[in-house]
C-alpha positions in Angstrom: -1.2 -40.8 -15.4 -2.1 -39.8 -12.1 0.7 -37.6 -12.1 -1.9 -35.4 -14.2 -4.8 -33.7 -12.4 -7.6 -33.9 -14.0 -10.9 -31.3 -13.6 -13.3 -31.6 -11.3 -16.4 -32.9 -12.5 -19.7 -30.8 -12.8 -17.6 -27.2 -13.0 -17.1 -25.0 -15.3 -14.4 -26.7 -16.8 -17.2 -28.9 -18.4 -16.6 -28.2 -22.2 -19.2 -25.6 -23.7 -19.0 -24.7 -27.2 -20.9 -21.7 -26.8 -18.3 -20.2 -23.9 -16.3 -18.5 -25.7 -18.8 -16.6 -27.4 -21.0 -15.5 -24.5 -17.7 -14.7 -22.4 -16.6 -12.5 -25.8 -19.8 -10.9 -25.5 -20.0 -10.2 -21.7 -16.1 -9.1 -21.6 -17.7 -6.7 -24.5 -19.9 -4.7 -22.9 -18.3 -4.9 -19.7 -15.1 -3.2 -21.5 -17.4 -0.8 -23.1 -19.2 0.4 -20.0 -16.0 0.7 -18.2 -15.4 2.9 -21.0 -18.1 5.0 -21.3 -18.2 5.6 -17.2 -14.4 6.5 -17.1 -15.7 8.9 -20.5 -17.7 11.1 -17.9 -14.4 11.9 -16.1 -16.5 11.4 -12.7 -14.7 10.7 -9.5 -17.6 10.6 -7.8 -18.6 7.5 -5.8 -20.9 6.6 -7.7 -18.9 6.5 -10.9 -16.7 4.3 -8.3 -19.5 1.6 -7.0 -20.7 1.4 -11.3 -17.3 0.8 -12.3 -16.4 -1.3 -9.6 -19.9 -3.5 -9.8 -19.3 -4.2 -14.0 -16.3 -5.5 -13.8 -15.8 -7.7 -11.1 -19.1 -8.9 -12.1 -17.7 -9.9 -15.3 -15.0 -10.8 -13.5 -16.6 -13.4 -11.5 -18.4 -14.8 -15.1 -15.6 -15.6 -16.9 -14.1 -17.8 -14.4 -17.9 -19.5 -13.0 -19.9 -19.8 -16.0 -21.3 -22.6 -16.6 -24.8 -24.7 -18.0 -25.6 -26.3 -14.9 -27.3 -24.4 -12.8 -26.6 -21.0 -14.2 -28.6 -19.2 -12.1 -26.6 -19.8 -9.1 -23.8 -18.4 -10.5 -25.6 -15.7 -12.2 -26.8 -14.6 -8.6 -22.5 -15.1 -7.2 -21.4 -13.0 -9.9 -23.7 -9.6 -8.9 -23.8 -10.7 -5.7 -19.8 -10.4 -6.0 -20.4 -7.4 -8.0 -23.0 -5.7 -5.4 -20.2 -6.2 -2.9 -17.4 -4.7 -4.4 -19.5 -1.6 -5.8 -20.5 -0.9 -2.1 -16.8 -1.2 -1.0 -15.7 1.1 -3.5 -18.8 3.4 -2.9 -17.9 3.8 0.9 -14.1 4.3 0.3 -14.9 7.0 -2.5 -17.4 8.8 -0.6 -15.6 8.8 2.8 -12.8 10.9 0.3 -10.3 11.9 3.3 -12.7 11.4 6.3 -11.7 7.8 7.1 -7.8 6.7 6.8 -6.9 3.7 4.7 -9.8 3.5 2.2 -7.3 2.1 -0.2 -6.0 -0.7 1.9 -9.9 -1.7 2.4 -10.5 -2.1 -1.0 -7.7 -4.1 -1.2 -9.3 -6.3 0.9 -12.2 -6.0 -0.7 -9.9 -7.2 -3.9 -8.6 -10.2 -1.7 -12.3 -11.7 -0.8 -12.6 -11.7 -4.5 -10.1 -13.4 -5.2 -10.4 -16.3 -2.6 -14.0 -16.2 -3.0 -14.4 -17.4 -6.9 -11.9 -20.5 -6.3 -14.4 -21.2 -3.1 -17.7 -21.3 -5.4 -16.1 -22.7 -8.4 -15.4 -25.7 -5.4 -19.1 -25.4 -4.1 -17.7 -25.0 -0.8 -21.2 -23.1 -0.3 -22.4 -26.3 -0.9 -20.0 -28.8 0.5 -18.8 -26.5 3.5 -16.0 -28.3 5.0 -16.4 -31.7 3.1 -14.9 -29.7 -0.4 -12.0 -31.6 -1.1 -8.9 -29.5 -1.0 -7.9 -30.9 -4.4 -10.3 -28.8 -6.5 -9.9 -25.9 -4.4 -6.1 -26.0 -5.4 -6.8 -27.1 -8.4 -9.1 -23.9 -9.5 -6.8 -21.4 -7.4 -3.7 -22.7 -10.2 -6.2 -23.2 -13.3 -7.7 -19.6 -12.9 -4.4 -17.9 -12.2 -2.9 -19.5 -15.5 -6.5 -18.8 -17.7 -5.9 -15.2 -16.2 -2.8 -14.7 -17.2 -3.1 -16.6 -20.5 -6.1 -14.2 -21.6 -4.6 -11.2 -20.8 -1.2 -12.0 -22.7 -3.7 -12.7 -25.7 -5.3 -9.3 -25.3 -2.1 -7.5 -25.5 -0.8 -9.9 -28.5 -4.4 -8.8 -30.2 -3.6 -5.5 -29.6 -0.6 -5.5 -31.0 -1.6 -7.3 -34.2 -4.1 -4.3 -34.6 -1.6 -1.7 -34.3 0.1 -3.9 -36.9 -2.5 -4.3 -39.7 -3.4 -0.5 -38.7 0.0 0.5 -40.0 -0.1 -2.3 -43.0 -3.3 -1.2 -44.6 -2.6 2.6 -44.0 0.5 1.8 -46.6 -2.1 1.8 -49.7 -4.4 4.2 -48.4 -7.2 2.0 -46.0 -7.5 4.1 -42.9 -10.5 2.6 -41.4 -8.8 0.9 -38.2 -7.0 4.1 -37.4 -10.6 5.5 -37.2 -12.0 3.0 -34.9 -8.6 3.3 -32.7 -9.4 6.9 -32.0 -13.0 6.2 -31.5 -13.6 6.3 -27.5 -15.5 3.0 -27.3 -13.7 0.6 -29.4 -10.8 -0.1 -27.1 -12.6 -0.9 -24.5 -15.1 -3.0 -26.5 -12.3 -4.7 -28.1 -10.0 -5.6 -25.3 -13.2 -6.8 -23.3 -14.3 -9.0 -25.8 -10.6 -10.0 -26.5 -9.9 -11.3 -23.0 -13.1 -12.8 -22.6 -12.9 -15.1 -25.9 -9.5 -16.0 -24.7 -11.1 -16.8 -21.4 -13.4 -18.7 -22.8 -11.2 -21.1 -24.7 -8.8 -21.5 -21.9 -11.9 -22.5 -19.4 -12.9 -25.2 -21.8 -9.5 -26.7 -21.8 -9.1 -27.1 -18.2 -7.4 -30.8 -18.7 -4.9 -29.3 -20.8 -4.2 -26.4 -17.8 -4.1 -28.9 -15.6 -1.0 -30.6 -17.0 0.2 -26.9 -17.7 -0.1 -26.2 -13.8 1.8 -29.5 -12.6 4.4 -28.2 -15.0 4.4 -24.7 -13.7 4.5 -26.3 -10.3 6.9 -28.7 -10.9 9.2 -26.2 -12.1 8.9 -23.3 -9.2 9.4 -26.2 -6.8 12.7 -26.1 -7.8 13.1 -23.0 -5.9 12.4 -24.5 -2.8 15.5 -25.9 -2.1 18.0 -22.8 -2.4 15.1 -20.9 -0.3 15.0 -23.2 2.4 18.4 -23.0 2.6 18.0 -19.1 2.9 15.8 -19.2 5.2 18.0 -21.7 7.9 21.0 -19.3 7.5 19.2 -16.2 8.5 17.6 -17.8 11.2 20.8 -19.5 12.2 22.7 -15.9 11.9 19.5 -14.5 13.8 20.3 -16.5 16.8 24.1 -16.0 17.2 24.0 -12.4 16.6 21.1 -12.0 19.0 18.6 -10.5 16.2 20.7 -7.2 17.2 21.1 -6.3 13.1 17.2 -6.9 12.8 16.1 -4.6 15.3 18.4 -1.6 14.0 16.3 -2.0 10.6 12.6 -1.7 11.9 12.0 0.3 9.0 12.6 -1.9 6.2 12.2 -5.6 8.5 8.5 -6.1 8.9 7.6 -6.3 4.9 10.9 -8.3 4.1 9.7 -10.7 7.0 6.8 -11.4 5.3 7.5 -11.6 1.9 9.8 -14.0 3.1 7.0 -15.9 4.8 4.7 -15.4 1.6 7.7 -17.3 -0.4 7.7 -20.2 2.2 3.7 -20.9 2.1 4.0 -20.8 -1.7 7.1 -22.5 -2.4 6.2 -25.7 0.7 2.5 -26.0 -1.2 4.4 -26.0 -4.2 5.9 -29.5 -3.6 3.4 -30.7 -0.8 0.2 -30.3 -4.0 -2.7 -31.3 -4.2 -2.1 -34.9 -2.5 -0.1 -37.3 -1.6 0.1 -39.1 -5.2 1.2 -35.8 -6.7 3.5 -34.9 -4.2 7.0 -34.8 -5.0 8.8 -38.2 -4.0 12.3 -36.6 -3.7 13.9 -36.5 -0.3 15.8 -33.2 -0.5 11.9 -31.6 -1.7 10.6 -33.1 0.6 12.9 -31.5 3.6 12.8 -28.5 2.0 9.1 -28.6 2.0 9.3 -28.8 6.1 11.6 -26.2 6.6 9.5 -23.8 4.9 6.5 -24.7 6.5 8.5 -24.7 10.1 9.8 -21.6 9.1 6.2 -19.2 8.5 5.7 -18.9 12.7 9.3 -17.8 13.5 9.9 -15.3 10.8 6.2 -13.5 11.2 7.0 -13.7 14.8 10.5 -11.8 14.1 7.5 -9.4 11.9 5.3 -9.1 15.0 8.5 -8.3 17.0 9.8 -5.5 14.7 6.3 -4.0 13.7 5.7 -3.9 17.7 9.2 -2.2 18.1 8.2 0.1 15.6 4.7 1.0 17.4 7.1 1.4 20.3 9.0 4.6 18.8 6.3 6.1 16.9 2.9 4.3 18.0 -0.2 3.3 15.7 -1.1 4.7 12.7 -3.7 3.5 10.1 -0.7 1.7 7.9 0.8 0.1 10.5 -2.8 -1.1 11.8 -3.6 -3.2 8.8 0.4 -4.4 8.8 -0.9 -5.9 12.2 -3.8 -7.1 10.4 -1.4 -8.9 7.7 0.8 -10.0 10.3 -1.7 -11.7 12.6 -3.0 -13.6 9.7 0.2 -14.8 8.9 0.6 -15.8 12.3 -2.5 -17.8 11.9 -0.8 -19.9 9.4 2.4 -20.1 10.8 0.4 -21.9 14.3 -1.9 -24.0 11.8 1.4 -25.4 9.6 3.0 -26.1 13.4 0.0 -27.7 14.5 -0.4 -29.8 11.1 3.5 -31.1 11.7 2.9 -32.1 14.9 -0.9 -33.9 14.0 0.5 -35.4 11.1 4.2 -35.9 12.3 6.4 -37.7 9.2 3.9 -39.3 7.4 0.6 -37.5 7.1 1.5 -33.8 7.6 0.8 -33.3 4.6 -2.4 -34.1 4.2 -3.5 -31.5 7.3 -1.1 -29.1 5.7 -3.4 -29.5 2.8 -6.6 -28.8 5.3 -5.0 -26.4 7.3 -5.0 -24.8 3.7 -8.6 -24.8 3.4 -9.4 -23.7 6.4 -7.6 -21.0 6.6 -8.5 -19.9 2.9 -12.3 -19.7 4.4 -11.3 -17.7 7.3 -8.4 -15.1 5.6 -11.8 -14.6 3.0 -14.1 -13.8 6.0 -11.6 -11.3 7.7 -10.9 -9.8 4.3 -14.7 -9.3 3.7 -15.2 -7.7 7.3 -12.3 -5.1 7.1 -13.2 -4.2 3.9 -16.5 -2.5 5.1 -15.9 0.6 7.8 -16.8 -1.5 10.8 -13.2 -0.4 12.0 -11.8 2.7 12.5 -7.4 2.4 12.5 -7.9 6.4 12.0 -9.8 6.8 15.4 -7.8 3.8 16.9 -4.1 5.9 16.1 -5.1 9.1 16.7 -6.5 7.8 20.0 -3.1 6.3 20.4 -1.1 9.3 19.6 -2.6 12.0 21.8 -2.5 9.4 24.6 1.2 9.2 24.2 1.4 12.8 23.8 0.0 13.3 27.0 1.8 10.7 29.0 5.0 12.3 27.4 6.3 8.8 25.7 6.9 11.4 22.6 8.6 15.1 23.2 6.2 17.7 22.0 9.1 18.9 19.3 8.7 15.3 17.6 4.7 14.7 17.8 3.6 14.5 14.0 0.6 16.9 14.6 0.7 16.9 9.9 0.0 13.7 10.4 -2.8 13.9 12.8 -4.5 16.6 10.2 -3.7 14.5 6.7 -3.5 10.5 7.6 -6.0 10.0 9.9 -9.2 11.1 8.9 -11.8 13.2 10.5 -10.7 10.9 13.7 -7.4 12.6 13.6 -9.3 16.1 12.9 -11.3 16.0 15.9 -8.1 15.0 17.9 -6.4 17.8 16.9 -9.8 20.2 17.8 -9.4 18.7 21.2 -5.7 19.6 21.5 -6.7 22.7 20.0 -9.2 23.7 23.3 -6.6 23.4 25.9 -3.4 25.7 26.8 -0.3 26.4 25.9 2.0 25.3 23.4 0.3 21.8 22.7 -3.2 24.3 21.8 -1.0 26.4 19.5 0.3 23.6 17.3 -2.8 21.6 17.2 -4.4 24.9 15.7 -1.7 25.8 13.3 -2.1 22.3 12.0 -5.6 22.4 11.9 -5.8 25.7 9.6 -3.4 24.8 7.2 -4.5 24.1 3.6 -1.8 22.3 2.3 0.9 19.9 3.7 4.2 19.7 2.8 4.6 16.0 1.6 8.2 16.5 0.4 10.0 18.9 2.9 9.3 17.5 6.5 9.0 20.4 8.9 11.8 21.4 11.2 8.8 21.5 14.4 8.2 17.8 13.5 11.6 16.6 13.7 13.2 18.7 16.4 15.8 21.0 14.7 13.8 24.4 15.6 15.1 25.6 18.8 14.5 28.9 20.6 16.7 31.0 22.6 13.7 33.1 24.9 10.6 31.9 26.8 8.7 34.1 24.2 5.6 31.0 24.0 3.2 33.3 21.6 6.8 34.4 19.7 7.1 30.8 19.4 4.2 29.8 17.6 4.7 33.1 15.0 8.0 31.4 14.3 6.7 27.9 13.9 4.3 29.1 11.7 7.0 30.9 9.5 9.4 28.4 9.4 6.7 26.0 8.9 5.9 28.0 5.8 9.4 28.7 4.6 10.9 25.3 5.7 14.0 25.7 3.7 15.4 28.7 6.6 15.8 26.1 9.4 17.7 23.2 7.7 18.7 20.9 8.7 19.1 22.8 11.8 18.2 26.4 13.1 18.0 28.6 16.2 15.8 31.2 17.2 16.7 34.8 18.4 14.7 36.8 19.6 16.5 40.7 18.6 13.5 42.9 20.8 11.1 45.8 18.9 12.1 47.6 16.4 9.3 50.4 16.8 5.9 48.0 16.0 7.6 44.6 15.0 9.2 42.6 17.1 12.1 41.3 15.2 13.5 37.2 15.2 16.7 36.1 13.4 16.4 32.2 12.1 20.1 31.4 12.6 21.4 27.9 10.9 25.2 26.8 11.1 26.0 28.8 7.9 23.3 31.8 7.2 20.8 33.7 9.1 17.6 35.6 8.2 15.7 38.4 9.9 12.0 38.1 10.0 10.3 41.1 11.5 6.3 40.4 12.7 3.3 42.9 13.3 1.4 42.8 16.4 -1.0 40.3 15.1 2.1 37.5 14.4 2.1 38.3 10.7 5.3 38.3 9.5 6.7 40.9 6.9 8.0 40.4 3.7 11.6 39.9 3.5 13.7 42.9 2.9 15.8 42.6 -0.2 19.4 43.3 0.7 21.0 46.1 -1.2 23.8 45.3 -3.5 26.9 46.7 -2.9 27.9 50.1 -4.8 30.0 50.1 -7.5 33.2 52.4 -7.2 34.4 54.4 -10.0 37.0 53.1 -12.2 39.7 56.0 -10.6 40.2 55.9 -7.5 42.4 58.6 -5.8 44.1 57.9 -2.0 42.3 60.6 -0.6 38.5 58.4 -1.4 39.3 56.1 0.9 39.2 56.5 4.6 38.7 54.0 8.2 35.7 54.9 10.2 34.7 53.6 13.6 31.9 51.3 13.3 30.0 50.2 16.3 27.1 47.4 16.1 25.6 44.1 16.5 26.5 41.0 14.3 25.3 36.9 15.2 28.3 34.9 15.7 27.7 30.8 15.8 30.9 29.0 17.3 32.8 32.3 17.3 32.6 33.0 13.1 30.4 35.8 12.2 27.1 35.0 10.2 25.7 37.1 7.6 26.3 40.8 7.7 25.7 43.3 10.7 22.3 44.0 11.6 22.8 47.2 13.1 
């Protein structure tokens, strides 16, 4: 039965009678103080760092517990907890003045998640000597406990809604009460998941053989994948990549989720070790494509995300897609290198410690980026101005929103330097800079180049940003400027699009007035004789576009 993979020895897979009960207990109050600090309604960060500490403190329990030397793992899981609260301290508190808080605790979420499997294999112990068996082995057996425990909690749930509604039918309304009560939910679904938890981690031999069963049946996919995979790359070559580079927006995340589904589906039938591994030739190929394939398709990533930096240049989002790219780069080179170590016989086995290595390292950078030792916002802004300046981007497309809202106070302070100069560049910087409120769903016609100005007017120009800024729906899709001259103490500007045009007359001081209601038309009597009707001569101006008149006479 070596088919089967059996626990580790010495974890906490170890049975323990009294598991369930203490993990029941901690998932309890953990649930119940998540409770009562969400019960404050505090967005504060320090609401965040509590939250944050409690559960992945408990979160790191349920899955390390153990009797033997409990204190170590006592000390991992608040030691886990202590670093997660601080992450989620520093992104709430930096609110809007850093860029990409979110994506850090993401990463912050990702150490986590690499580092339990890493303890629960005493790689702080073993360092590189941990066999890559029982890291596999707990990165599989914790994602099935995980999702085994939280489909019990729902199923408890759900049985409590039931036996609510069956007992209210003769009159007992008791678990209706406790329902509404603010702490019992999250009392009960802590202690519900970490029972649950608790069971499943004492039956590690029988997840074992669940997890060569889940295994052996997503390996199945490999094979239709793989096959994916050559005829992209095949069409990729004949056609040039031509079809790839016309869809830079949507190219670089299917690139990697593609690459994601190789490293998962080649480990899938590669395993734990050779023993395990699947003896089937056609798995076996499969397995080799998809690890051949990683490098070229993150490469084809790196390619379109740099195409895309090309057009538009950094911003904090595309910063950490470089970050995700260059770590799957890093695998995609290990994999190569571990085919061409290991050549038809043992790649495999450096696969596997290509694995392990690179599991250590992807924790490491996750850890470091999570913490604001990096600033993407100061990093893009940086880049943007400087490709303002060097005119790679036309002053009617530079996102200066952008610049105010997405990169911090980096972006901020980019936009005061702008600000300080001359001209036109110095008047959009400071509109930007004193607005209150973007406009997330309406994109503004100075950002995409439809406003367009007929006079050299350059302070008229920046009273009619600012107007059509605030009123983006007169200039779309597309709109031209007038300038019509005074009219006493305004100077009066007609916004002109392709079908309609609008007459905004501004004070001295660039404020604009408030638009003029246009008078209905009078309604004639019912009798009319010949002798009320009559032709005048009329003499005035009217805006024609392509030769049709637009809107009525304006004098």
């Amino acid at each position: 039965m070596n088919d089967i993979p059996a626990p580790p020895a010495d974890t906490s897979g170890a049975d323990w009678p009294a598991r369930p009960w203490l993990l029941a207990a901690i998932g309890g109050v953990a649930g119940l103080a998540l409770q009562l600090i969400g019960s404050f309604d505090d967005e504060s960060a320090a609401a965040a760092a509590a939250a944050s500490f409690v559960f992945f403190a408990a979160f790191a329990l349920g899955f390390t517990l153990r009797r033997e030397r409990l204190a170590e793992v006592l000390v991992f899981a608040l030691g886990l907890g202590t670093v997660m609260a601080s992450i989620a301290w520093l992104a709430v508190a930096a609110d809007d003045s850093r860029a990409g808080q979110g994506y850090a605790f993401a990463a912050g979420v990702f150490f986590s998640l690499l580092a339990i499997p890493l303890f629960q294999s005493d790689f702080h112990r073993r360092r590189w000597a941990t066999p890559y068996a029982e890291t596999h082995f707990f990165v599989w057996t914790d994602a099935v406990s995980a999702g085994g425990a939280f489909a019990f909690t729902l199923l408890a749930y759900a049985l409590l809604w039931l036996l609510d509604a069956l007992l209210g039918l003769v009159g007992l309304n008791f678990v209706e009460s406790l329902l509404r009560t603010d702490w019992f939910a999250g009392l009960f679904v802590g202690a519900s998941f970490g029972a649950a938890l608790g069971v499943l981690r004492n039956q590690l031999a029988i997840l074992g053989t669940l997890q060569r069963t889940v295994m052996l049946v997503l390996s199945l996919l490999a094979v239709p994948f793989a096959l994916g995979i050559l005829a992209f790359l095949a069409m990729l070559v004949v056609t040039g990549g031509q079809a790839l580079w016309q869809a830079t927006d949507s190219a670089t995340p299917v690139l990697l989720a593609c690459a994601i589904g190789c490293f998962v589906l080649a480990n899938l039938v590669v395993r734990d070790d050779d023993a395990s591994r699947s003896g089937n030739r056609v798995m076996q190929a499969a397995a080799l494509v998809l690890a051949l394939a990683i490098l070229p398709l993150t490469v084809f990533a790196a390619i379109s995300m740099g195409v895309r930096i090309g057009q538009h240049g950094l911003s904090p989002e595309r910063m950490w897609a470089l970050v995700a790219i260059a770590v799957a780069c890093a695998y995609g080179v290990a994999y190569w290198v571990a085919l061409a170590r290991g050549r038809r016989a043992g790649w495999a086995e450096h696969l596997r410690r290509a694995n392990l290595h690179l599991a250590v390292g992807s924790c490491v950078v996750a850890l470091v980026l999570a913490f604001p030792l990096l600033d993407f916002g100061g990093i893009s802004a940086a880049n943007q101005v400087a490709r303002l300046e060097r005119g790679k981007v036309a002053l009617a497309d530079f996102d200066f929103e952008a610049l105010r809202w997405d990169f911090g106070d980096a972006g901020r302070r980019a936009l005061d330097r702008l600000a300080a100069g001359e001209g036109e560049v110095a008047e959009l910087a400071a509109d930007a800079l004193k607005r209150s409120e973007r406009y997330p769903d309406v994109r503004r016609p100075r950002d995409s180049g439809t406003l367009r100005f007929a006079f050299e007017d350059e302070r008229l120009h920046g009273w009619v940003r600012g107007y059509v800024g605030d009123n983006p729906w007169t200039c779309a899709p597309a709109c031209v400027a007038l300038d019509l001259g005074r009219d006493g103490d305004r100077r009066r500007v007609a916004i002109v699009t392709g079908g309609s045009r609008e007459i905004v007359a501004f004070r001295e001081d660039g404020v604009p007035d408030p638009p003029v209601p246009v008078p209905a038309p009078p309604v004639p009597d019912a009798d009319i004789a010949p002798s009320d009707v009559e032709v005048r001569p009329y003499a005035g101006r009217q805006i024609y576009v392509g030769g049709v008149p637009v809107g009525e006479p304006f004098e």
